[in-house]
C-alpha positions in Angstrom: -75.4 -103.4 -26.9 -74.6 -103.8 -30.4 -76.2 -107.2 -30.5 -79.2 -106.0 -29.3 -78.9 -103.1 -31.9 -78.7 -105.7 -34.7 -81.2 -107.8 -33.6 -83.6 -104.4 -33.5 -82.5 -103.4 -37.2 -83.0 -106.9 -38.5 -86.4 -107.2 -37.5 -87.6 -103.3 -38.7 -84.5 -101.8 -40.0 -86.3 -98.4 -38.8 -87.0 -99.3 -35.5 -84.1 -98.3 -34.2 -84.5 -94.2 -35.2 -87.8 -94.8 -33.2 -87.0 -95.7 -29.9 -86.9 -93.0 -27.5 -84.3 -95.1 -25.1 -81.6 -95.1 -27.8 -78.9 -92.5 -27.1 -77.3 -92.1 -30.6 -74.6 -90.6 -29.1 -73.5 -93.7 -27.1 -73.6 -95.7 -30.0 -70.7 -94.1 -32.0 -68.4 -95.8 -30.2 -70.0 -99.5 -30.3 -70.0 -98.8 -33.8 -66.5 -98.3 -34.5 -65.7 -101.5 -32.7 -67.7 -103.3 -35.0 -66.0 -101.8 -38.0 -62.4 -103.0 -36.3 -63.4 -106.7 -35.3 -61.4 -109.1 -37.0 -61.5 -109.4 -40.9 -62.6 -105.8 -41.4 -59.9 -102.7 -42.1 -62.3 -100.0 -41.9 -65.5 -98.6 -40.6 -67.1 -95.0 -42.3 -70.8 -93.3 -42.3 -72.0 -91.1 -44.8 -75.2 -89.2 -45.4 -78.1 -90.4 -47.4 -77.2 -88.5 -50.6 -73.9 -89.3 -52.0 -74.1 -87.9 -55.3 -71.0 -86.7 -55.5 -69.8 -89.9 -55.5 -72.1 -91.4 -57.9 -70.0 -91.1 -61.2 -67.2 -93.2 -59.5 -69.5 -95.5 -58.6 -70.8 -96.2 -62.4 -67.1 -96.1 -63.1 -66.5 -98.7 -60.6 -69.3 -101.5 -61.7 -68.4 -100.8 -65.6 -65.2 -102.1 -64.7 -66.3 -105.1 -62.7 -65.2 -104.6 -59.5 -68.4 -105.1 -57.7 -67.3 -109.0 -58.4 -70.2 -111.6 -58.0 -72.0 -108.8 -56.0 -75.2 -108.9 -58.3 -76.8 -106.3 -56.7 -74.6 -103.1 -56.5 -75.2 -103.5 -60.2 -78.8 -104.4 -60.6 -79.4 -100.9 -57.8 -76.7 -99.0 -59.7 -76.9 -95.2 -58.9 -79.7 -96.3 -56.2 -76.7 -97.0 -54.1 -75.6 -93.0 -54.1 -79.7 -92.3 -53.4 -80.2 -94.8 -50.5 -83.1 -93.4 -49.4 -84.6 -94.7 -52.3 -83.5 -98.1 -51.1 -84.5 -97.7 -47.6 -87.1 -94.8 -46.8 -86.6 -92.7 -43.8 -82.6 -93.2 -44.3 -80.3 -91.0 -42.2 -76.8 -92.2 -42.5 -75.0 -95.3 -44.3 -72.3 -97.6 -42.1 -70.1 -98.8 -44.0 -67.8 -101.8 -43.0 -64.6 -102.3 -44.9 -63.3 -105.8 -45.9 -60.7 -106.9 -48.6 -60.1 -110.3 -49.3 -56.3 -109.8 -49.8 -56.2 -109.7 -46.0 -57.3 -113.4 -45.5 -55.9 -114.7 -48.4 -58.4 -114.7 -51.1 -57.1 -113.7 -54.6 
């Protein structure tokens, strides 16, 4: 099920909100067994507007952190607006990894 989910959401990333068949409810749990498959810690969702969030995410790229991650920087405080990244937004998954776990610096 989640395979076919990702295959939907590659093709029309919206596609998915507009198929009558999908029972949102049933996916909650498909979802958090993604977030635990090996080499990820963590699994969260949020709602499109995270601006209470959005001064420790300036913080956080004028430090660096973001790494060789290009674009969190170049889409700055887009990233608390995602809606303004992806129209018709309803919720952000967000998939937890840290390199310290496999080894990396």
């Amino acid at each position: 099920m989640m395979r076919t989910m990702q295959e939907k959401i590659s093709k029309d990333p919206l596609q998915i909100f507009k198929d009558p068949a999908v029972d949102f409810t049933q996916l909650a749990e498909p979802i958090k067994a993604w977030g635990n498959e090996p080499g990820f810690q963590d699994i969260s969702d949020a709602g499109p507007e995270m601006t209470k969030v959005e001064s420790g995410l300036l913080e956080w790229l004028s430090k660096g952190y973001h790494g060789e991650m290009d674009y969190m920087a170049k889409q700055g405080a887009r990233r608390t607006h995602p809606v303004e990244l992806l129209p018709g937004m309803l919720c952000v998954i967000s998939r937890v990894f840290s390199p310290q776990f496999h080894g990396s610096r």
